[in-house]
N, C-alpha and C positions, 0 to 999 in steps of 0.2 A: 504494500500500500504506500510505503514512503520512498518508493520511489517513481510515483505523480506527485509534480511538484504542488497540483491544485487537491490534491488530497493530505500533504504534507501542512499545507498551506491550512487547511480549512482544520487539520487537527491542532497544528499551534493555536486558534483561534479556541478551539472550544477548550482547550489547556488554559488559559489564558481568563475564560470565561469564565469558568469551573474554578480555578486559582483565586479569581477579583469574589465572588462567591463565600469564599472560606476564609479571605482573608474580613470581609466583611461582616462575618459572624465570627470571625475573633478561635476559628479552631485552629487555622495554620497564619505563618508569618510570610509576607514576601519572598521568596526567593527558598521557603523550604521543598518546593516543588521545582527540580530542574528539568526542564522539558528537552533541553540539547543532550543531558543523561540517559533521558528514555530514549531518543530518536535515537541515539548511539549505540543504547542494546536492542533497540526493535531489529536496526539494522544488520547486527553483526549477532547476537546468540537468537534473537527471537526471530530473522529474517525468515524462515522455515515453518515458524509456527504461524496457525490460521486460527484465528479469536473466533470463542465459540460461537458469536452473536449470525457472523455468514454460514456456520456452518448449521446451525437451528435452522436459519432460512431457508436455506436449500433441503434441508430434512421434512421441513414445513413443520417443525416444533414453532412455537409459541416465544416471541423475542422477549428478553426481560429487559423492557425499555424502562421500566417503570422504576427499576434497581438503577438504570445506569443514565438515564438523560433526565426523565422527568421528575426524580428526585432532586435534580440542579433548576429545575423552573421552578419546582415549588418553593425550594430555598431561598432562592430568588426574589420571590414575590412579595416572601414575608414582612411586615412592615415596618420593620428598622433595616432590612436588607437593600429590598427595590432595586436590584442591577437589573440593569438593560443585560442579556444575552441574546444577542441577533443572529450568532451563527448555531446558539444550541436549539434556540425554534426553529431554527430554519433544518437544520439534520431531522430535528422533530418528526416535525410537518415530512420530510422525504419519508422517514421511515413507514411514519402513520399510512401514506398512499401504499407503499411498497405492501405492508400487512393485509392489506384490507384491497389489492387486487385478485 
């Protein structure tokens, strides 16, 4: 996956998103999530591996969106939180189409 760069592109974003999130409820600090860390092992020990989320899909199991995206909207929303995340609705909304064709 990380090596599209508009796939690379769109996960630094929702790192980013999910990061402003948690540093906005006070569970993690700035910079304890390095994202150039993880792209370096996706790349190099995890390149091989395929995250179970594509592989439910194709089995036609049941996505756990709910454990992994829309737990970051709700967070979000709550009302000392209120981040704007544009690109985790936006994955959302893909996914949601994708399940329900």
């Amino acid at each position: 996956m990380l090596s599209d760069p508009r796939v690379k592109e769109e996960m630094l974003s929702l790192a980013n998103e999910t990061e402003a999130v948690g540093i906005k409820l006070g569970v993690i600090q700035l910079g304890d999530f390095k994202i150039d860390n993880f792209f370096s092992l996706s790349e190099s020990k995890l390149a091989k591996h395929e995250p179970s989320m594509p592989q439910d899909f194709r089995a036609g199991k049941p996505l756990e969106i709910h454990r992994i995206i829309e737990v970051v909207i709700m967070l979000a929303e709550l009302k000392d939180v209120e981040i704007s995340i544009p690109t985790v609705h936006s994955v959302h909304r893909r996914l949601i189409k994708k399940i329900k064709k």
